[in-house]
Each structure stands twice: as structure tokens, then as C-alpha cells.
N, C-alpha and C positions, 0 to 999 in steps of 0.2 A: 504494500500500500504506500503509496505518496502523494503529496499532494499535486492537484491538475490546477495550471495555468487554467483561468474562464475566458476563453475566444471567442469575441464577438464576430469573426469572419466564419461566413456560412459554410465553407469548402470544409474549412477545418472543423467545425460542427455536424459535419455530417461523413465526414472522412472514417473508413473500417478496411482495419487489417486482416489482409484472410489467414486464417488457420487453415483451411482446408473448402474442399468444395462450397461445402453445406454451412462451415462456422466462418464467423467474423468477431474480431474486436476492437469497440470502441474507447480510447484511451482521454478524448476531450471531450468534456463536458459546463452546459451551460446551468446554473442554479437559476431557479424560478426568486418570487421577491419574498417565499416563506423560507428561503435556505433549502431547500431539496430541491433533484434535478427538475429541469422544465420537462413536461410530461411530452410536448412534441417535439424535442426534440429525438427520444427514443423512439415516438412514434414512426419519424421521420428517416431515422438510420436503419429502422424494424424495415419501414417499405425497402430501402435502399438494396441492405442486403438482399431482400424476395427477388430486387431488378438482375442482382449481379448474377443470379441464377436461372434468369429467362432470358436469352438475349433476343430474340425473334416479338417479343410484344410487349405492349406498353399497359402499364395497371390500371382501371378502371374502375377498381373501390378495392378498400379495404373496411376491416369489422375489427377492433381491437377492444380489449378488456386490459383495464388499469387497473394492477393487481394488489402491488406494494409501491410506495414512494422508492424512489432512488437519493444515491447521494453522489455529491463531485469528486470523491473520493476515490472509488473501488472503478478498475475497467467492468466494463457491461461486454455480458458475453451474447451474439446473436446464432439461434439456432437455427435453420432451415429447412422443415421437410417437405421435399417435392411432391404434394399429394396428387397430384394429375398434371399431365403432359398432354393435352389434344392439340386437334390440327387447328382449330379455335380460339380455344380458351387455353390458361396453364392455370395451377391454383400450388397459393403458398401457405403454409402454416412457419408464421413466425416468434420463438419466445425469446424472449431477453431476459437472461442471469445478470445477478451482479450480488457479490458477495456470498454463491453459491443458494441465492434467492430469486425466484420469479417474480421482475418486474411485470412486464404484459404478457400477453397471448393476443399473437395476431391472425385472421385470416387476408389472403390479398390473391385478388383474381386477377388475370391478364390476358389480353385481347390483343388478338391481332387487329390493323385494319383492314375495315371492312366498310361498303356503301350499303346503305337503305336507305327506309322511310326519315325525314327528321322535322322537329318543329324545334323551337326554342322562345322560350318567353322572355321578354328583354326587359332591362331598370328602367320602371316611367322615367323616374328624375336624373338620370344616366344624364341628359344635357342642360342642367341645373346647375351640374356639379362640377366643380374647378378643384384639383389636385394643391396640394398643399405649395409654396411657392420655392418651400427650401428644400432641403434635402435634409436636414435637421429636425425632428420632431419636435414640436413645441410641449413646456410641460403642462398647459392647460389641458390638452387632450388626449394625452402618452397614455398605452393600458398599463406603463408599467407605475408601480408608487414613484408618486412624486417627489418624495425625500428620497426614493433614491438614485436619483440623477443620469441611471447607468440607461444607454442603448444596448436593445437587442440586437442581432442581426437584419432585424426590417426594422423599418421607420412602420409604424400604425398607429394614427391618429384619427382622434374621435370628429366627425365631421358634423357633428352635435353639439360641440363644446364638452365642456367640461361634464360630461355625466357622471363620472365617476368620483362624486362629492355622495355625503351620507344622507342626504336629500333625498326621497323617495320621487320618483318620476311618476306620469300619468303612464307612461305605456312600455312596456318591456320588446321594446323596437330600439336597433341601435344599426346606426352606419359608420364604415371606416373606410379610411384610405390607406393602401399597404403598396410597400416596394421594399424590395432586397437593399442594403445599404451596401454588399456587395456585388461583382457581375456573375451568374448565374450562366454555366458555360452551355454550349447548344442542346447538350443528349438532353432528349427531353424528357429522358425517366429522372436526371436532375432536376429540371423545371417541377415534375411533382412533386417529389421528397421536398422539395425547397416549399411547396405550398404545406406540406403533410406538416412540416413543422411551424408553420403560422397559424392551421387552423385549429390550433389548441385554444387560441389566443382568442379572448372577448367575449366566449359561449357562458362560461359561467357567470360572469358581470353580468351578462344581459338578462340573463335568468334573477339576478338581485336587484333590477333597477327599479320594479315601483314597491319595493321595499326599503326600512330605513336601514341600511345598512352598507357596505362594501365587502369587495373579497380582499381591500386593506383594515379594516378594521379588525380589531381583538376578540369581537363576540363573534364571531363565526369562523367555522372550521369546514373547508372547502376543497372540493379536491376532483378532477375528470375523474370516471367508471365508467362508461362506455362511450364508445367513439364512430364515427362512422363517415366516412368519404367515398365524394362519387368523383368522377374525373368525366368531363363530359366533350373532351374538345385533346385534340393531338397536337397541337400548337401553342400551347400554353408558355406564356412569358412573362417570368419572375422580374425579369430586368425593368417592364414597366409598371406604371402605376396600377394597381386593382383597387376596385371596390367591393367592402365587405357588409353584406347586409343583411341582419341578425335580429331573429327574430324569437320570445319565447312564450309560446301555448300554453304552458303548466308547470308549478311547482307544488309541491308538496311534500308529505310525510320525509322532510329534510332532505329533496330533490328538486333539482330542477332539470328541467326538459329545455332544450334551446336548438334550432333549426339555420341555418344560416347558407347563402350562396354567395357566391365571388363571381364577378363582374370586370371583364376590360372596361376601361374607360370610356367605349362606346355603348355601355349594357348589353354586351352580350355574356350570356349564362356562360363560364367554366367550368364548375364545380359546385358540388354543394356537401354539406356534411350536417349534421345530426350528434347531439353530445347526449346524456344524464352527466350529472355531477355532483356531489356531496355539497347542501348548503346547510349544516348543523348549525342552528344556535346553541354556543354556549354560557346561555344566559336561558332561567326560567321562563322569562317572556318572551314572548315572539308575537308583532305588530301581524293583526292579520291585513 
């Protein structure tokens, strides 16, 4: 065990040494703003490794379960079994160890291309909307705590202002602007991984918003359990601006439910994913 340098460059955050066909290990890691690893970013190295073992098709969803917290500590070890090889499809089951413990369990499917039918529903307010002017996240809007100062590997800013005050909102509706803060090279099973680990980001917030509460404050105990991404589009590009737009149905019995799709600049659909998430109070009351 030693301690990990935290890199904010995406390459190196998603970078895995192979052991052999099927294993990989991850030696950098990024801390979330409670001290434990960022959940997508294993998500994101989970998909990575499934890619290095199909080389013929590009992934089209995955279904992960967030089992145990991680730490920055301990290398994460990635396991790989090839559950199916078709002429269509390929399927991965991926777990990630780390300190001889199951962080997730992943499933991830892979498609070849192919033409058919297609339709796609676009962002009304896609040409409403003007991209942030810097390349610096301001901290009104940053998902990360504002005390503490640090950037992630994407800029993602609230395009709502400031929601993330203890203020309870009228509606558990949330828009963002995301871009890589670094360049995101062509293989476009990189462009996903590179999304796989931003769309950790914002689902549980948005899930607490017309509550008094945050996922920075002391009385609640928060945390991803299931996760789910769709990949709708073979030309996906991290290098420009997206729009994240986050929407959540239901919360209860100390969950929340939060649905969310990513958007080009022009509103067109990318991607969409689906989270649950632990939103415990650890306080007697809880504001209904």
C-alpha cells in the first residue's frame, strides 16, 4: 500500500495495466468531496477494461451495482468475464476488487454497427442555451463543494445557478453544462468511458433538491447503488460542450430515483442513464 498522487487528467484516471487477458489494474485514483473514491470513476475504468476485451464493437449500456465504497489508497483490481461473443452483440460481466473486496459488479453489452429504424427527441431549450464562457468552472454552480476549490477532470456547471444551497427548490429538475478539461483522444470507446465517469455526477443532488438539504451537508448520508447507461449515438464527443439534463420522479424510504440524458449543444439525445442512490437522514426529522 502507498499513497496515490489525485490526477485530475482524464487519461491518467482512466488509465489500466493489464495482468493478463481478462484482469486489469488501476493504480490512480480520484476521491469524491466525502474522502472515498469517486464512484464513476471505477464505473468508468469497469466499462474501459469490458472495451479492451471486445475490439470489433462499441458498448451500448451498461447495469452496475455499487457494492462497497472505495479508497485512494489500495490498487483496484478489474475482473472480466466474456459471457457471450455473437456476431451482434458481445456481453461483459465486470467486478472490481480493491483491498481483496468487491467494489461493483458490472454488466456491459456491445454492438456492433448497424442501420435501422431511428427517431430521437431533441432539448426544447437546446437554443436558449449558451455554454459557459470560460473554460474554468465558476464556484456558484460547480457540483463539487465549494470550500473545496479543487476541479475534477470536466468542468460541470449548474446552468440554474447556484442550486446546490440548503434551500429547498420547487422542482427536482436540474440542467448542466459538461466538457472534458482535458482532450479526449478519437477511439470512441474512450469518448464513452470518459462520459461513464461524469454521469455519476449531479443524479443524487437532483434527487435532494426540493428538499432542505444537500449531499454537502452533515445530516445526510449519500451514496450511488445502482446505475445504468445507455449510449445512443457512435460519434460521441467529450472534447465539446454537453448538456446534462436531470430529472427526479421519486424519492423515498431513504432513496432516490433520478433519470437524466446528455445532449450536444444542438439537442441532440446521446445518452441517457438512470441512478437509485442512498439519501439517509441522519437526523430524527426529515422535512417531508
Amino acid at each position: 500500500m502507498r499513497n496515490k498522487a489525485l490526477h485530475n487528467a482524464l487519461e491518467e484516471l482512466l488509465k489500466l495495466k493489464p495482468i493478463n487477458e481478462l484482469e486489469f489494474i488501476s493504480s490512480t485514483h480520484l476521491k469524491n468531496f466525502r474522502d472515498t473514491l469517486y464512484g464513476g470513476q471505477v464505473l468508468a475504468q469497469g466499462l474501459k477494461a469490458a472495451t479492451l476485451t471486445c475490439d470489433d464493437k462499441l458498448p451500448h449500456s451498461l447495469h452496475v451495482y455499487f457494492l462497497l465504497p472505495g479508497n485512494n489508497l489500495d490498487d483496484i483490481r478489474y475482473v472480466v468475464e466474456k459471457v457471450r461473443d455473437g456476431r451482434s452483440f458481445s456481453n461483459r460481466m465486470v467486478t472490481a476488487f480493491q483491498a481483496g473486496k468487491r467494489l461493483i459488479s458490472m454488466m456491459v453489452s456491445l454492438h456492433v454497427k448497424e442501420d435501422g429504424y431511428s427517431h430521437s427527441q431533441r432539448l426544447a431549450n437546446a437554443a436558449s442555451l449558451s455554454p459557459p464562457s470560460t473554460e474554468h468552472p465558476s464556484p456558484d454552480g460547480h457540483i463539487e463543494d465549494p470550500k473545496a476549490r479543487k476541479s475534477p477532470p470536466f468542468i460541470f456547471e449548474s446552468i440554474n445557478g447556484d442550486i446546490f444551497s440548503k434551500q429547498a427548490h420547487t422542482s427536482p429538475h436540474a440542467q448542466y453544462w459538461m466538457k472534458s478539461l482535458s482532450t479526449v483522444s478519437e477511439n470512441q470507446a474512450n469518448h464513452c468511458c470518459a462520459l461513464a465517469f461524469v454521469s455519476d455526477m449531479g443524479l443524487l443532488a437532483t434527487s435532494l433538491l426540493t428538499h432542505p438539504t444537500t449531499l454537502f451537508c452533515e445530516d445526510i448520508t449519500a451514496a450511488s447503488v445502482d446505475h445504468s447507461l445507455w449510449f445512443h449515438c457512435d460519434n460521441l464527443n467529450m472534447n465539446d460542450w454537453l448538456i446534462f439534463s436531470t430529472d427526479s420522479p421519486w424519492a423515498g424510504a431513504a432513496r432516490g430515483f433520478t433519470r437524466g440524458q446528455f445532449y450536444n449543444r444542438k439537442g441532440e439525445l446521446l445518452a441517457s442513464v438512470a441512478q437509485e442512490g442512498l439519501i439517509r437522514p441522519t437526523t430524527s426529522s426529515v422535512a417531508k
